[in-house]
N, C-alpha and C positions, 0 to 999 in steps of 0.2 A: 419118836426121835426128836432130839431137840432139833433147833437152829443149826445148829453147828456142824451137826449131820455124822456128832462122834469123834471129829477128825483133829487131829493135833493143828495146830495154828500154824499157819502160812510162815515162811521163814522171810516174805515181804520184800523190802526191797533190796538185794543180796549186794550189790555193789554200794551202798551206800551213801548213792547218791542223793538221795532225797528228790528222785525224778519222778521214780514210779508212781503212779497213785495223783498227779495233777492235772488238773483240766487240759484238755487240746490249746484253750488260748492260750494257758498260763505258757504252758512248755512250748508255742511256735514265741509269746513274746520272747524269750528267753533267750532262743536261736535267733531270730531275726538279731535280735541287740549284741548278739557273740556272746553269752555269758556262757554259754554252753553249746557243746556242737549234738551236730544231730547225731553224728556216731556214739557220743556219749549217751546221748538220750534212746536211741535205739538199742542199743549195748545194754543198759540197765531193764530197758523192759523186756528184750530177748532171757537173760536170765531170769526175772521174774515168772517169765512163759516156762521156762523146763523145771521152775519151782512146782507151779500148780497144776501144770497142764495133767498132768498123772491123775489128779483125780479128780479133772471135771468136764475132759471130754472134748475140749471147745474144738481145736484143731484137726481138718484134715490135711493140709499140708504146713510147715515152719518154713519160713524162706531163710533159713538166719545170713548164710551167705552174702544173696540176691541183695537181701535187708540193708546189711551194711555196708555192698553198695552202693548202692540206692542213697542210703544215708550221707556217703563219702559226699555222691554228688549233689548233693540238696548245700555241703559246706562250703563243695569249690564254685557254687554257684554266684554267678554275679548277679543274681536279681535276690539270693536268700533274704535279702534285708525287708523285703515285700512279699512274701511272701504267706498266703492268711495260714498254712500249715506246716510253715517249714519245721523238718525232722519229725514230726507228729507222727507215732507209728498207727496204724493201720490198720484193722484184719477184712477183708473181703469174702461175705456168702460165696459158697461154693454152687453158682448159679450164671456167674456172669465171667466176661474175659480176662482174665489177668496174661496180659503177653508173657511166654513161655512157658505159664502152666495149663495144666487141664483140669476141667470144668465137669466136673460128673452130673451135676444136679442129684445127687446124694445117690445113683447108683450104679452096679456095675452091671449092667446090662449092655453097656456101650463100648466103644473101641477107644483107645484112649488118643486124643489128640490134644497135642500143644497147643495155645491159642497162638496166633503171630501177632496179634495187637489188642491191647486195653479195648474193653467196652467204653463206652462214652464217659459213666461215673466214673468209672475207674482214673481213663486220662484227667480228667476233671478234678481228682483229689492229685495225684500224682504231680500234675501240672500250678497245683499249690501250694507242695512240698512233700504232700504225704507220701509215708513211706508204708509198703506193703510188706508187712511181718507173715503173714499166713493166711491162708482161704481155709474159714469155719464149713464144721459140717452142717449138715441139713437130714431133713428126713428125706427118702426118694421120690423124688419130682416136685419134693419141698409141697406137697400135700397135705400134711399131717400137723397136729398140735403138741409133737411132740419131739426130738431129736435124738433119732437111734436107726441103727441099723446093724445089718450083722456082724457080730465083732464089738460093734462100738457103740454105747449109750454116753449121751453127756450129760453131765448133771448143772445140775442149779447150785451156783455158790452159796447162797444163804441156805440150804440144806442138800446135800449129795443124795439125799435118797429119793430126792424132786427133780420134775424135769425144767431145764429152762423152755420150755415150751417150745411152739415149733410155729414155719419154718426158721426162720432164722433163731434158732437156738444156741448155736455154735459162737455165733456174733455177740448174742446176750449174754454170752455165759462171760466169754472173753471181759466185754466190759465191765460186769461186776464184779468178777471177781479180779482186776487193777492190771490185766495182762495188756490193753490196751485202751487208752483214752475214747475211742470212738471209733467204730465198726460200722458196715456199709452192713445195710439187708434190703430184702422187698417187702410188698405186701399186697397181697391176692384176694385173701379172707381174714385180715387177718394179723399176717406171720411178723409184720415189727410190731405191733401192739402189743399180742398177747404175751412172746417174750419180755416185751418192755415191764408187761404186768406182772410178770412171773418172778422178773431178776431186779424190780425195782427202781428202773432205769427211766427217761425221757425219749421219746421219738413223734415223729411227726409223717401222716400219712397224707403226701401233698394231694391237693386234686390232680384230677386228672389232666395229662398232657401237659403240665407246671416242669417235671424232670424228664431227664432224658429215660427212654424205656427200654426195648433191648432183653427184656426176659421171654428167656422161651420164644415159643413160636409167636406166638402174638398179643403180650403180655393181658394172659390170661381172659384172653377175651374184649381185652381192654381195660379189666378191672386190678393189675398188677401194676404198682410206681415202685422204683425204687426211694431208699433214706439209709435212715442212718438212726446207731441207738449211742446213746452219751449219759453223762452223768448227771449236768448240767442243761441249762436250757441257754447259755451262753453259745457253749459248744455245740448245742441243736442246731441255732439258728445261723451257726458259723457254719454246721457240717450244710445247712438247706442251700444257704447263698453261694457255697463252691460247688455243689450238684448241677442249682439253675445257672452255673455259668455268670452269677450277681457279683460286683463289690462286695465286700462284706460293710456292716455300717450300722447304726444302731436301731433297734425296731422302733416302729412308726408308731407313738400314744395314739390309742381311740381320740382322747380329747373331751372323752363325754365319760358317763358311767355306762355301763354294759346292759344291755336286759337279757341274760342267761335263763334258759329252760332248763327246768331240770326234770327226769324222766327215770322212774323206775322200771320200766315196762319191756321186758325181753320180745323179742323178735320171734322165739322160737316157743307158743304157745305151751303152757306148762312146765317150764323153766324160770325160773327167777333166780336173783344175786341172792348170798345166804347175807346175815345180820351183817356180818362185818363190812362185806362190801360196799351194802347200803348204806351203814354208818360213815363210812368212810365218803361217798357224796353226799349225804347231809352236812359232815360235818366244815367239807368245802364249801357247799351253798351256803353254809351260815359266815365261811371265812367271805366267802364273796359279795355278802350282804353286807356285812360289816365295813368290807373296802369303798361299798358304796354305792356299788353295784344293783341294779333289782331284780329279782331272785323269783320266778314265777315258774307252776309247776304247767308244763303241756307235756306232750304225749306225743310223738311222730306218730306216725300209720305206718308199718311195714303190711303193704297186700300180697296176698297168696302167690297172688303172679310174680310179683316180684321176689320174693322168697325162692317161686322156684325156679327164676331165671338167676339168680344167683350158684344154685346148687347147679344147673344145668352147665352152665359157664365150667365151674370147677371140676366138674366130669368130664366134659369136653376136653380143659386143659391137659389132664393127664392123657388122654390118648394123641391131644396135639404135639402135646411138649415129646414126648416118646417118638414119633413119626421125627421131627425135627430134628431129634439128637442120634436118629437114628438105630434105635433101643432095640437088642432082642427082648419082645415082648412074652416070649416063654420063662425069660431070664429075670421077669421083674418079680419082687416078691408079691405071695399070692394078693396082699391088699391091694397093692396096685395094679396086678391084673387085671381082678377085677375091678378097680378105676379106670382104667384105660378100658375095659369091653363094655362096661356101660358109657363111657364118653365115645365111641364107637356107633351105638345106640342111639345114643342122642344126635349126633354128627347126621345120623342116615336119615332120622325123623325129623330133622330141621328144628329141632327145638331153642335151638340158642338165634333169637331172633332181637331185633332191633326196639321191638317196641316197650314192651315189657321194663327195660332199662331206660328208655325215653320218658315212658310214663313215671315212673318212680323219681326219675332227676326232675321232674316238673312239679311234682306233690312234695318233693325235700323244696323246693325252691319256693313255695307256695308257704311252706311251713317258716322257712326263717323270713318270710317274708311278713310273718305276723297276721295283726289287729288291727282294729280300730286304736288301740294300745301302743303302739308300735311295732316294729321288726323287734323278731329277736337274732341275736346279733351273736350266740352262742349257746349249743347244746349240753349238758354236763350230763353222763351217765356213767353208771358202771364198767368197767371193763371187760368184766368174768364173771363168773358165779359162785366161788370157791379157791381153795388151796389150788395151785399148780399140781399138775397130774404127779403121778409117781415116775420115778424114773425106771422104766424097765422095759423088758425088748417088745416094744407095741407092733413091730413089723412082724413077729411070730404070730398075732393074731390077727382073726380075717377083718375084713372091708367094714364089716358091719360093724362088732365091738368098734374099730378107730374113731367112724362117722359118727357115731353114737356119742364116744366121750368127747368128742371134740364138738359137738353142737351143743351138749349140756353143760360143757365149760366155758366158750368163748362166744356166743349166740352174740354177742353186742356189738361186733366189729365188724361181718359179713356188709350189712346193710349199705354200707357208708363207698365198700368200694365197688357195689352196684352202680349207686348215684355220681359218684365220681366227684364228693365232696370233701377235700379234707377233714383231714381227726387225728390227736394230738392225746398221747398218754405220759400224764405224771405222776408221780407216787404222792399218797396221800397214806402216810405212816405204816404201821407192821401191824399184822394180826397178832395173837394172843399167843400161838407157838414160834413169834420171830419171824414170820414171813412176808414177806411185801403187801402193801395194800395200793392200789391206783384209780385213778378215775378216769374218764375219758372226755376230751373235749371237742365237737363236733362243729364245722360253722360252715358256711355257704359257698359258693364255687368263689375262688381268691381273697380267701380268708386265712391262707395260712400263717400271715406275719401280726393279725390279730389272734389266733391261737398262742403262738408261740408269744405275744407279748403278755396276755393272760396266765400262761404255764410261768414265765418270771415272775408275777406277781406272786402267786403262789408260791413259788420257790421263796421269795424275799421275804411271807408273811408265816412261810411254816417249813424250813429249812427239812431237808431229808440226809439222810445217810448215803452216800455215793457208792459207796462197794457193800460188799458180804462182809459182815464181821468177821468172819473168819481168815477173809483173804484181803482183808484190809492191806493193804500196801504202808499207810502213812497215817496208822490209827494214833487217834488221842490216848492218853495213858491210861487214863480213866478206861477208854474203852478196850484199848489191847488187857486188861488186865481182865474184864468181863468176857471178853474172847476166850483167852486161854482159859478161863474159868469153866468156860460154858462147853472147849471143847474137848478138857479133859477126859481120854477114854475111860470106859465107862467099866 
């Protein structure tokens, strides 16, 4: 299947505002200054939303209502002039509080309850203008690398018959394909990245204890932040500054050139990236040699123990997170049963223990701590190892098939939230069938605002495509015209 995924072209932005489809700053400058109100701008992407939503999945709940509430009041507000998100819509993982709605964590195994107040991000974007258009779905207890459950599969805008990866799928899907400027998610193992890598987007995995946390029972062991996925790396570092509760303001230059590691070497022995991926950090390491940068190849250590304190963690959590939400565990489907009976397992054997993650945050810390040579001062590696999965019901098959595809896919991203180091993923052009390619950038405990100034540089020396072709909101002519080309049915 192509890119296109078959499907006739996005009818884009339906009101004609030339809204849809702009960066978070562009559209809060806009409101801030009154050129446009946030009900207009909320209006224009709620339509957009009941354009595409039908075939990609992203949404389990639309607030449209709530929204343009919300929106009303972001206009009669007497601070909108300051505000870093005013009328900027929203979508929020279906994992955290949104006051009056309920929060499944992608399953029904639970009772359902209203939230009565914002989780902390939440207040935090809300408290900056943003407006909450919809809670994306998730796989159940947002475990998995892929976004489906029963009833509902979502797909990946740059091809429908792909998945936007998981957990926050729902989120990814949203922003690529122009339903919304920037969506909230977590990340466990994982779950903004690989989406980020799947739908071609920008996200940022802060270190630990940098955001507020609040997932699940005890975010994930410790190994779950919440973020945010954007188009831009503008909007990244806007979405990161209103999370930490920051000013917004412009990132802080190194001042010097970089010394960047780069490392082909998967985590998960007898796994590797296929050519494309590889190529595609080469072909960064050479953009960032050229910038100036020094470009030297090492090799982290992921050790055994640490591999399987990580795994342990993630077993643990699905029996935690279930206890917490208070889940019939007969009711979960069978994948997560049995996740939840081995995190049981583990729980009774004491295996999720302190050291194991001690030791490995001291060998990462040892590691960008360098040479005689210097520190190195940032990691570059693959993301993935291939195309994004297929989009199909993964929850019909057992624990094992999930576990399986999901460590031969996304092996690169585990590690990083053992150690509790930031990691930061931006696309680095299309594979040969039209689909995303990304790299990953990794750097030492408070290094996220040198990540994210790195991921602009990038962005400024090798510009990317913001949405799905197909769902382009606000495509150049040139390209609506290879769009509809490409997604003439067949």
């Amino acid at each position: 299947m192509d890119a296109s995924g078959g499907l006739p072209p996005s009818p884009g932005d339906e009101s004609g505002s030339g809204l849809v489809g702009l960066p978070a700053t562009e559209l809060a400058a806009r409101v801030r200054a009154g050129e446009v109100s946030a009900v207009e701008v909320v209006r224009a992407h709620l339509a957009h939303l009941e354009a595409v939503e039908p075939r990609i999945g992203a949404f389990r709940v639309v607030r449209r209502a709530a929204a343009l509430a919300e929106a009303a009041a972001v206009d009669a507000s007497p601070d909108r002039a300051s505000l870093p998100l005013a009328g900027v819509p929203v979508a929020v993982k279906d994992n955290v509080a949104v006051a009056g709605e309920v929060a499944t964590d992608g399953s029904s195994a639970g009772r359902p309850i209203r939230a009565t107040a914002d989780s902390v991000v939440v207040a935090r974007l809300r408290a900056a203008g943003a407006v909450v258009v919809g809670i994306t779905r998730v796989p159940e207890l947002c475990l998995y690398a892929s976004t489906d459950s029963a009833g509902a599969v979502s797909r990946n805008p740059w091809d429908t018959a792909r998945s936007p990866a998981g957990s926050s799928g729902g989120s990814a899907a949203a922003v690529a394909a122009g339903v919304v400027p920037l969506a909230h998610g977590n990340d466990g193992m994982g779950s903004l990245r690989l989406p980020a890598a799947a739908c071609g987007l920008v996200t940022l995995k802060a270190g630990r204890g940098v955001l507020p946390g609040g997932i699940g029972a005890d975010d994930r062991s410790g190994m779950a932040v919440n973020g945010a996925l954007t188009t831009t790396v503008a909007d990244q570092a806007l979405a990161f500054a209103v999370l930490a509760g920051e000013e917004p303001g412009p990132l802080p230059e190194p001042g010097r050139p970089l010394r960047i590691a780069v490392s082909l070497r998967s985590p998960v022995p007898g796994v590797r990236a296929d050519r494309a991926a590889r190529t595609a950090v080469a072909a960064s390491a050479a953009l960032l040699a050229e910038a100036g940068h020094t470009v030297v190849r090492r090799d982290p250590v992921v050790p055994p123990d640490a591999a399987a304190a990580a795994m342990v963690r993630w077993l643990a959590g699905a029996e935690d997170d279930a206890a917490f939400l208070g889940l019939d565990r007969s009711a979960l489907e069978p994948r997560s049963r049995t996740h939840a009976r081995l995190g049981r397992w583990v729980r009774r054997l004491g295996l999720v223990r302190p050291g194991p993650a001690e030791r490995f945050r001291r060998r990462t810390e040892a590691f960008f701590a360098g040479d005689a040579d210097g520190p190195i001062d940032v990691l570059l590696t693959p993301v993935v190892t291939g195309p994004p999965p297929a989009a199909r019901p993964w929850h019909e098959r057992g624990f094992l098939a999930n576990v399986t595809a999901n460590a031969r896919w996304g092996p690169f991203a585990s590690p990083w939230n053992l150690a509790g180091v930031p990691a930061a993923v931006v696309p680095a052009g299309t594979r040969p069938q039209g689909w995303p390619l990304a790299v990953q950038l990794v750097g030492p405990p408070g290094a996220e605002r040198r990540l994210l100034w790195l991921a602009g540089d990038l962005e400024r020396r090798r510009p990317w495509r913001r949405h799905a072709p197909v769902f382009d909101p606000l495509p150049s002519p040139a390209a609506a015209s290879r769009g509809a080309s490409a997604a003439r049915p067949r």
